[in-house]
C-alpha positions in Angstrom: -21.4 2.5 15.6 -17.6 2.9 14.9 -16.2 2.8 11.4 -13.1 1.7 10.6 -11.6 1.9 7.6 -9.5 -1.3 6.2 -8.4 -2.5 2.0 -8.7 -6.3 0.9 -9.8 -8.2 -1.8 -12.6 -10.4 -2.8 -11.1 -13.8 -3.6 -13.0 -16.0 -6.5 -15.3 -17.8 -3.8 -16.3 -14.2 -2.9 -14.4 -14.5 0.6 -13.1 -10.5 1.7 -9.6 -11.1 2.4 -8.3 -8.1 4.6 -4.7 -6.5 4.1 -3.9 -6.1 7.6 -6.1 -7.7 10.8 -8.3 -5.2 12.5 -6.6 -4.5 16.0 -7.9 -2.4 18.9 -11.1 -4.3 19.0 -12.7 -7.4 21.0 -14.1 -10.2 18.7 -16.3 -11.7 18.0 -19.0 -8.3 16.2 -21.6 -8.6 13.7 -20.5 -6.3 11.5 -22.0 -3.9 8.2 -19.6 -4.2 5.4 -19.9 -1.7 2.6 -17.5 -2.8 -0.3 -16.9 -0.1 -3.0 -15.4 -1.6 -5.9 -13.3 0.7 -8.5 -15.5 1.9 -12.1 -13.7 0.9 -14.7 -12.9 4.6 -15.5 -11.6 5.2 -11.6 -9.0 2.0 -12.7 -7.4 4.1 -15.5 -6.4 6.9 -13.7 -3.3 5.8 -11.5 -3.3 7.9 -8.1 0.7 8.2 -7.7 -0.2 7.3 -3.5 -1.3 4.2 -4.7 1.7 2.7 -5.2 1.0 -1.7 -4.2 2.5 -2.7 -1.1 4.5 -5.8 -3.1 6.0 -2.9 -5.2 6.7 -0.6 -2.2 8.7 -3.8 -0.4 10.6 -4.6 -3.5 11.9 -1.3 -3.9 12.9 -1.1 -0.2 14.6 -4.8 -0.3 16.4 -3.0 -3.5 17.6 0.0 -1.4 18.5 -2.6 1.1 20.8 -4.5 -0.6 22.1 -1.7 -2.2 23.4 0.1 0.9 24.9 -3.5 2.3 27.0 -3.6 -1.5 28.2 0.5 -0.8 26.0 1.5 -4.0 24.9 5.0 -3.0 25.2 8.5 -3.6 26.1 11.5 -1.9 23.6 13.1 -0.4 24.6 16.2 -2.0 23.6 14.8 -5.6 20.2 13.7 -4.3 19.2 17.4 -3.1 21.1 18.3 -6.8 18.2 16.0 -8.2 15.3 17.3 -6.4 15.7 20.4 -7.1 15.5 19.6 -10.4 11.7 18.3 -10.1 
């Protein structure tokens, strides 16, 4: 058996919904699903790699836009500013 691992969500009729569609396989499988849901304490600790895809795209659209307009920096102050981390 082959695992492969995928994120989604269970909608309110308890549907998974998927991210992303599985690729690189020929349908259709009976499949085992094993859904592990978050604790509540796991949901207070924010894992700074989980940053939501919708926030990820916003941010690039952002950095997008603000290239086209000619808002940007050298990239001499950027190194400046992570060096300071």
């Amino acid at each position: 058996m082959k695992a492969i691992e995928v994120t989604g969500k269970i909608d309110s009729a308890g549907n998974l919904i998927l991210d992303e569609p599985i690729h690189g396989t020929t349908y259709p499988h009976q499949v085992r699903v094993i859904v592990l849901v978050p604790e509540p304490t796991e949901t207070e600790e924010v894992d700074p790699d989980d940053t939501p895809v919708e926030e990820i795209k916003a941010s690039l659209r952002r950095a997008l836009q603000q290239a086209k307009t000619g808002q940007t920096r050298p990239i001499s102050e950027l190194w400046e500013r992570i060096d300071a981390e």
